[in-house]
Kinemage of the C-alpha trace (Angstrom):
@kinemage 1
@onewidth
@group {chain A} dominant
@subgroup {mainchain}
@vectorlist {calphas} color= white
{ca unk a 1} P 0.000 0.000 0.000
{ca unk a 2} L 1.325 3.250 -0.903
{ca unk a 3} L 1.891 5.935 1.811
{ca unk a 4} L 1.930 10.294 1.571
{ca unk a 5} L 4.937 12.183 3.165
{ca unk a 6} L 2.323 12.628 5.781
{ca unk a 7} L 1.263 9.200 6.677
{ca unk a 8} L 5.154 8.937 7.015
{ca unk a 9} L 5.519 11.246 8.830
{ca unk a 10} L 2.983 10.295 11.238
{ca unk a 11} L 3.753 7.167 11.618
{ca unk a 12} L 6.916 8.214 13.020
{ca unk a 13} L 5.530 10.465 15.349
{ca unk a 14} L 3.417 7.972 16.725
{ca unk a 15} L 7.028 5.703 16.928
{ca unk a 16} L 8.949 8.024 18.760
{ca unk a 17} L 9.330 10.294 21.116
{ca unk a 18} L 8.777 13.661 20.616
{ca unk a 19} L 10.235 16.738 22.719
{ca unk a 20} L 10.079 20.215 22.977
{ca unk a 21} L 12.554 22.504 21.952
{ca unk a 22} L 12.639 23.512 26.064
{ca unk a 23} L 12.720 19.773 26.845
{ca unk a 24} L 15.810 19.475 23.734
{ca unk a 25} L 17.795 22.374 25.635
{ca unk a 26} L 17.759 20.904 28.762
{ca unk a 27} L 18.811 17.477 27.657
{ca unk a 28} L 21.709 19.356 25.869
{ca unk a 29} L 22.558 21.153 28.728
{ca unk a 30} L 22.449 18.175 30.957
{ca unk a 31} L 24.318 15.515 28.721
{ca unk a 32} L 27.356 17.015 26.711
{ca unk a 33} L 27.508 13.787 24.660
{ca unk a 34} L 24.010 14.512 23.219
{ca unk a 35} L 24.257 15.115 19.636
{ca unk a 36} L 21.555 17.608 17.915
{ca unk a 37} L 21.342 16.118 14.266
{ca unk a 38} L 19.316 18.051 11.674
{ca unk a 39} L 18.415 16.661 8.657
{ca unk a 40} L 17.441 18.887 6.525
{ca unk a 41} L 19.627 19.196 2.990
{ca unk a 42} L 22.500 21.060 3.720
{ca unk a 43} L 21.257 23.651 1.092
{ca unk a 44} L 18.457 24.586 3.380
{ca unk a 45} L 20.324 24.347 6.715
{ca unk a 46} L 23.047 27.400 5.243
{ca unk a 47} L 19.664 29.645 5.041
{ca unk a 48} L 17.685 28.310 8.183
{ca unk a 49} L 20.809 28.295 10.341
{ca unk a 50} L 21.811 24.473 12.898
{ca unk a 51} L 20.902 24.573 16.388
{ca unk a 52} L 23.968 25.654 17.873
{ca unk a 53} L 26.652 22.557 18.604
{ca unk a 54} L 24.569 20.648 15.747
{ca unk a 55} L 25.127 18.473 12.807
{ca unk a 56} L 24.004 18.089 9.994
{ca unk a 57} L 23.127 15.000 8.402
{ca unk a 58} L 20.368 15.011 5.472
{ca unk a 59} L 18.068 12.482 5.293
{ca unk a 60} L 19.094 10.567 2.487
{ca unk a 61} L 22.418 10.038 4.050
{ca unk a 62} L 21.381 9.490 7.440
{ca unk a 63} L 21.236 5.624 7.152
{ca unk a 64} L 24.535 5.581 5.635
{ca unk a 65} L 26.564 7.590 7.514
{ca unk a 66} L 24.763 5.564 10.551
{ca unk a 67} L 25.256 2.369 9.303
{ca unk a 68} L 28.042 0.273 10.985
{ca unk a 69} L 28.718 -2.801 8.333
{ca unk a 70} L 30.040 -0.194 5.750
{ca unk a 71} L 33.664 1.022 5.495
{ca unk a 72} L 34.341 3.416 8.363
{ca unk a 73} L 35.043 6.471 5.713
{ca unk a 74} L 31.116 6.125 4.776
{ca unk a 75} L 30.003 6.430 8.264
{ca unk a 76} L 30.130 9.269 10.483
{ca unk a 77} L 32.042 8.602 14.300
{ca unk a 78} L 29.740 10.352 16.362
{ca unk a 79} L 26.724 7.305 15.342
{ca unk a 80} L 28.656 4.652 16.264
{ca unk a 81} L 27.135 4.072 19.756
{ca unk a 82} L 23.775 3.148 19.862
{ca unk a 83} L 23.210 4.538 23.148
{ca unk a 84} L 24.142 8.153 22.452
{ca unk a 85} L 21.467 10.294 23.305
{ca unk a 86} L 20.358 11.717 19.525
{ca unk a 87} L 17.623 14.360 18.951
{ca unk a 88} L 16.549 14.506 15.254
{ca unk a 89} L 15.261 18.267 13.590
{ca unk a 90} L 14.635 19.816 10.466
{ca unk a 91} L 12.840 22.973 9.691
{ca unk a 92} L 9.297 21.622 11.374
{ca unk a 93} L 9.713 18.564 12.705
{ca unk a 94} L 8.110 16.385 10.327
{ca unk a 95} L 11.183 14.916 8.619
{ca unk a 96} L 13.209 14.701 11.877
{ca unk a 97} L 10.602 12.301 13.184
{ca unk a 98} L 11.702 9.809 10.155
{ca unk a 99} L 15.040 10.694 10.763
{ca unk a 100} L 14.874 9.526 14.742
{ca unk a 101} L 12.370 6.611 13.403
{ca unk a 102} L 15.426 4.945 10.868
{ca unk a 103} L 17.729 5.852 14.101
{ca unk a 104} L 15.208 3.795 16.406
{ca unk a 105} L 15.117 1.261 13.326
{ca unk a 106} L 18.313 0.679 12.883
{ca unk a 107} L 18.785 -0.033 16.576
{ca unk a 108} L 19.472 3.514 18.324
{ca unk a 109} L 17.832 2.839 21.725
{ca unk a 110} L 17.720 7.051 22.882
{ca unk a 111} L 16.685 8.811 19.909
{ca unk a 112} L 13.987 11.166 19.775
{ca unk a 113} L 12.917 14.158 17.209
{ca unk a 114} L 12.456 17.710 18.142
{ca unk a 115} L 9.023 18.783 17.642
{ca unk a 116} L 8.401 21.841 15.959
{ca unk a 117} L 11.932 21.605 14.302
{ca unk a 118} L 14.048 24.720 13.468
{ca unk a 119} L 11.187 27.115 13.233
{ca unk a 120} L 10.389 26.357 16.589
{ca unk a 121} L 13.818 26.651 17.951
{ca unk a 122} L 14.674 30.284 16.262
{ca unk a 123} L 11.492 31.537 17.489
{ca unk a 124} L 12.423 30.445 21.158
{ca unk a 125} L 15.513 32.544 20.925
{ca unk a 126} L 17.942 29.755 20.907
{ca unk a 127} L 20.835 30.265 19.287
{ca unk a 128} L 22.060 28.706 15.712
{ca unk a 129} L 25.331 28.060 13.851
């Protein structure tokens, strides 16, 4: 059966956890190992601006560069341990929900996405990279 960005979308909502962009600062605050990863393409991140001490990772690369039977100059360091605390954004929050979902899927066990994404976080004042 064929599925719309939304359907996708929610379904990842509904399979992870979702936090507030309050609730993402003080988990940042309170782990310095937490990693802030946005997904958006990198195109779009130079104009939105990264949460400050982010990454960026888009989407479509997000499974590869998490991915730990593939050569170690595919994959990206900081996703090798699958107990990192990992908070998933993009500009609303809709594709950093499937980004934490493919984390959770392929075996993350403290992912979650940041709800209201980017937007959210500017307009809270936060600061950006």
């Amino acid at each position: 059966m064929s599925m719309t960005f939304m359907q996708m979308a929610e379904e990842a909502m509904a399979e992870v956890e979702g936090i507030s962009v309050e609730e993402t600062k003080q988990r940042i605050d309170a782990d310095p190992n937490a990693l802030i990863i946005d997904v958006q393409d990198n195109a779009d991140v130079t104009v939105a601006g990264l949460a400050s001490g982010g990454q960026n990772i888009s989407l479509g690369n997000l499974p590869i560069k998490a991915d730990l039977d593939l050569p170690a100059e595919w994959t990206d360091p900081g996703l090798q341990d699958r107990s990192r605390q990992i908070i998933v954004t993009c500009e609303l929050g809709l594709n950093g929900a499937r980004g934490a979902k493919l984390l959770k899927d392929m075996g993350f066990t403290n992912v979650s996405y940041m709800e209201g994404g980017m937007e959210a976080w500017r307009e809270a004042g936060l600061p950006t990279d």
